[in-house]
N, C-alpha and C positions, 0 to 999 in steps of 0.2 A: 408051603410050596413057594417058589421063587419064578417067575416069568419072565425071560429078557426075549422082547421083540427088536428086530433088525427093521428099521423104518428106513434104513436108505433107498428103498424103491419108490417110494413118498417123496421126491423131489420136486413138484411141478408149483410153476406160478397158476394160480389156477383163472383168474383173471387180475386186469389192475383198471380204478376209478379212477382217471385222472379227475375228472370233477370234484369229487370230492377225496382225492386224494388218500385211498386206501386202496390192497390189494388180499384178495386171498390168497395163499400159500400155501402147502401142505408142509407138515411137521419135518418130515425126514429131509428136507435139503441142508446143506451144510450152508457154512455164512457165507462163506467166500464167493459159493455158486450162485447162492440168493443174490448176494448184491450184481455179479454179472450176468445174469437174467434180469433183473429188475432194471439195471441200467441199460440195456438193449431198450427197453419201453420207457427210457427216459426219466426215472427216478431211482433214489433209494430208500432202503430204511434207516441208512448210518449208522448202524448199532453191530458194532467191530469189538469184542472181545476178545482177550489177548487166545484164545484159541476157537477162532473164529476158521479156521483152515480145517480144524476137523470136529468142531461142535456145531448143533443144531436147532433150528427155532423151537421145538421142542422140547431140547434140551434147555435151551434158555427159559423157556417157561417155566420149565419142573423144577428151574434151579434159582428163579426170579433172579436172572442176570441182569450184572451192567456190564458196560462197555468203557471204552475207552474215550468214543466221542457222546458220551453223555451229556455231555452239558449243552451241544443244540441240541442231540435229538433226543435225549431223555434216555433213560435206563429204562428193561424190557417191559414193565408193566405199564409203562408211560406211551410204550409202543403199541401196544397190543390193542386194539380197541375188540377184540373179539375171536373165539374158538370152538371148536367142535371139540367134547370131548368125550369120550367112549369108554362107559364103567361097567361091573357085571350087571348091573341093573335098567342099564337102559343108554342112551345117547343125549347129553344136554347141549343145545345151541340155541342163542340167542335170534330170534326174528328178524330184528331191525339190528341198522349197527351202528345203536346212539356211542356217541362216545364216552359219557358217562353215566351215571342216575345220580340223584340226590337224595332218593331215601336208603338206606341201607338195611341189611347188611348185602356187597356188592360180591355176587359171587364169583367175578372174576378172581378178586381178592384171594378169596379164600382157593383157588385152583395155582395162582402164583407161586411158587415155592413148595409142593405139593409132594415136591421129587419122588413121583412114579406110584403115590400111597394108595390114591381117591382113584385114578384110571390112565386115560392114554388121550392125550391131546394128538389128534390129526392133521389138522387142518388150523390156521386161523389169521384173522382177519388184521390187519398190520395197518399201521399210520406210514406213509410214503412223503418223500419232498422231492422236489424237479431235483437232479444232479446238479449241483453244487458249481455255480459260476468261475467261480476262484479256488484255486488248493492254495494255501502259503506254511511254510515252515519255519520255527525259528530255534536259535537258543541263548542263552543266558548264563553266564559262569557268574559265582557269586562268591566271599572271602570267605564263608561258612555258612554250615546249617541254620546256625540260629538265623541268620540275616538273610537266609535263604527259606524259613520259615516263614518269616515277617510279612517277606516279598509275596508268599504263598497267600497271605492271611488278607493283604489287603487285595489282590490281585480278586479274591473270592467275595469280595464286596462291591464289584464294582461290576453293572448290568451290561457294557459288554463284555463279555469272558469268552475266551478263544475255546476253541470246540475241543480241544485237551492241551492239558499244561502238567507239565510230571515234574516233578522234583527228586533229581537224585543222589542221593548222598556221595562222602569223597569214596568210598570204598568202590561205586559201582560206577563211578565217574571216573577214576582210575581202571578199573574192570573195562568198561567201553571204550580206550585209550589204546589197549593195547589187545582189542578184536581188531582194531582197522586191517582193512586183508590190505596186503601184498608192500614192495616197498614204492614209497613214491618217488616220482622223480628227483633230480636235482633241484628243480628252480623251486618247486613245491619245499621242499627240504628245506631249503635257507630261508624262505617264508616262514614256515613253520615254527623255525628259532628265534626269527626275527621275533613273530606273536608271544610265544614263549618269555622269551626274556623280555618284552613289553610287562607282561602280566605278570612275573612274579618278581623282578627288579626293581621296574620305573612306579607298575600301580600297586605292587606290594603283597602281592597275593603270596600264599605258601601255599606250596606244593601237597602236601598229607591233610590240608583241610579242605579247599575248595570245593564249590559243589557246582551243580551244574541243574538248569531248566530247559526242558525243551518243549514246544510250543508247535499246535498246529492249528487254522484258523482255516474255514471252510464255509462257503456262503454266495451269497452275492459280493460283488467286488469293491462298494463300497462299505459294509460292514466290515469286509477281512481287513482292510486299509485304515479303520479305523481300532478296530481289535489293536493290529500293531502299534499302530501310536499310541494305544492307550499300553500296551505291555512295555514298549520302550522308554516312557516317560516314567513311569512305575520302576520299573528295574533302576536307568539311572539313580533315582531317587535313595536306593536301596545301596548303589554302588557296585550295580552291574555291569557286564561288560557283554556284548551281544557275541555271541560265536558262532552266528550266520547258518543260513539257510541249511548245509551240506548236515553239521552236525545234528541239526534237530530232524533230519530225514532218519540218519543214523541212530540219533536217539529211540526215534521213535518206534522203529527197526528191532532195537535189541532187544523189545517185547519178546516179541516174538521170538527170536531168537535163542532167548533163556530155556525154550523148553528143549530143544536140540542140543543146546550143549549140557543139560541136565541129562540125558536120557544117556550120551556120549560119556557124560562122566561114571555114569553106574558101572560102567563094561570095567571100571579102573577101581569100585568100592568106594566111587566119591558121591553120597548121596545126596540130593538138598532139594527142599521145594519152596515154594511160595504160597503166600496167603494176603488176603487183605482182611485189615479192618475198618473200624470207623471212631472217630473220639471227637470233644469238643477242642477247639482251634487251642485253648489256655493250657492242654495236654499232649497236643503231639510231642512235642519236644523232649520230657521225659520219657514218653514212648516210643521214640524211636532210640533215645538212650538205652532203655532198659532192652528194648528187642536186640 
């Protein structure tokens, strides 16, 4: 026997602690509506996954999601301090809502990634932070992957790290070049060649290799200010060249956007998805070779 429940009527904040900075929520809200309810009462949970428009806190738990701004607010089990969850046998929830234990085994653990087996999460109990002082965006073109790797490796070493930083290759760094909608102006135009022929003349760059980083830093204002200085000093270092605010919004954008023009390409027999994995820093390299 096979069960699919519709929980979208399950959308409510059901209360928020600002004191202690947690709220309940019930399972079926989508991300996008979680974070504009939660920011009405002056927080959020920051945990934005690239299909955060039509997935669920629920979903994220069954699927022990991350996000995109993981690195402040942590990836979903790092969020979650607590839930309600509803199996043939009975209803388990937590009393108190410590944040973690020390002895184990923690059965949160074991309900994270669970996808749909053990029961049905309702409800549960989220780690919140005040709305986010400062937004800033950046980006980064770089002479290749390898050195756009590098930039990656030590960039991940260093305690403050921007609340995402993507690295994308020339294929999909060309791919994002030629979405820009519409045509631009004149004066923008001759700009544009001006940068151009800067980058691949005077600093040497090639066109079929360069890569590209985009960066976004979210916080109190002066953490974010310092975030930047620490990526712009880094980058230099590396032999970057920064490509301002505009395209790391864009960047950051075409997340999302890859699922629409996948869905767009099917109607044509052009099929393709995505996936993520994980490796140690000594292996991406080959690994993005070989994928």
């Amino acid at each position: 026997m096979i069960v699919s429940l519709d929980m979208s009527r399950m959308d409510r904040i059901l209360w928020v602690d600002k004191d202690n900075m947690i709220a309940c929520v019930q399972a079926g809200v989508r991300g996008v509506e979680m974070e504009r309810k939660l920011k009405q009462q002056g927080v959020v949970s920051g945990h934005e996954p690239d299909s955060s428009e039509f997935s669920t806190l629920g979903g994220w738990i069954s699927t022990r999601a991350s996000g995109m701004k993981k690195n402040t607010y942590g990836n979903i089990e790092e969020i979650v301090q607590g839930f309600t969850f509803v199996t043939a046998n009975g209803t388990f929830k937590k009393q108190e809502h410590w944040p973690r234990i020390s002895a184990g085994p923690d059965f949160n653990q074991l309900i994270m990634g669970h996808e749909g087996n053990f029961g049905v999460v309702t409800e549960a109990i989220i780690r919140v932070r005040p709305v986010p002082e400062k937004v800033e965006y950046g980006s980064f073109i770089f002479p290749n992957m390898e050195i756009g790797i590098r930039f990656m490796e030590e960039m991940a070493k260093q305690r403050m790290y921007p609340t995402s930083l993507r690295l994308v290759d020339n294929i999909q760094f060309q791919f994002g070049q030629a979405l820009k909608p519409g045509e631009p102006s004149r004066a923008k135009r001759i700009i544009n060649e001006i940068k151009k022929f800067y980058v691949l003349n005077i600093k040497g760059f090639k066109a079929e290799e360069m890569v590209a980083a985009t960066c976004l830093m979210e916080g109190p204002a002066d953490i974010v200010d310092q975030q930047m200085a620490i990526l712009e000093k880094i980058s230099a270092k590396y032999g970057g060249l920064s490509g301002g605010a505009e395209n790391g919004i864009k960047g950051y954008q075409l997340t999302y956007m890859i699922a629409y023009i996948r869905d767009f390409c099917l109607e044509y027999n052009v099929l393709a998805e995505s996936f993520e994995t994980s490796c140690p820093w000594s292996q991406v390299s080959s690994l993005c070779k070989n994928v």
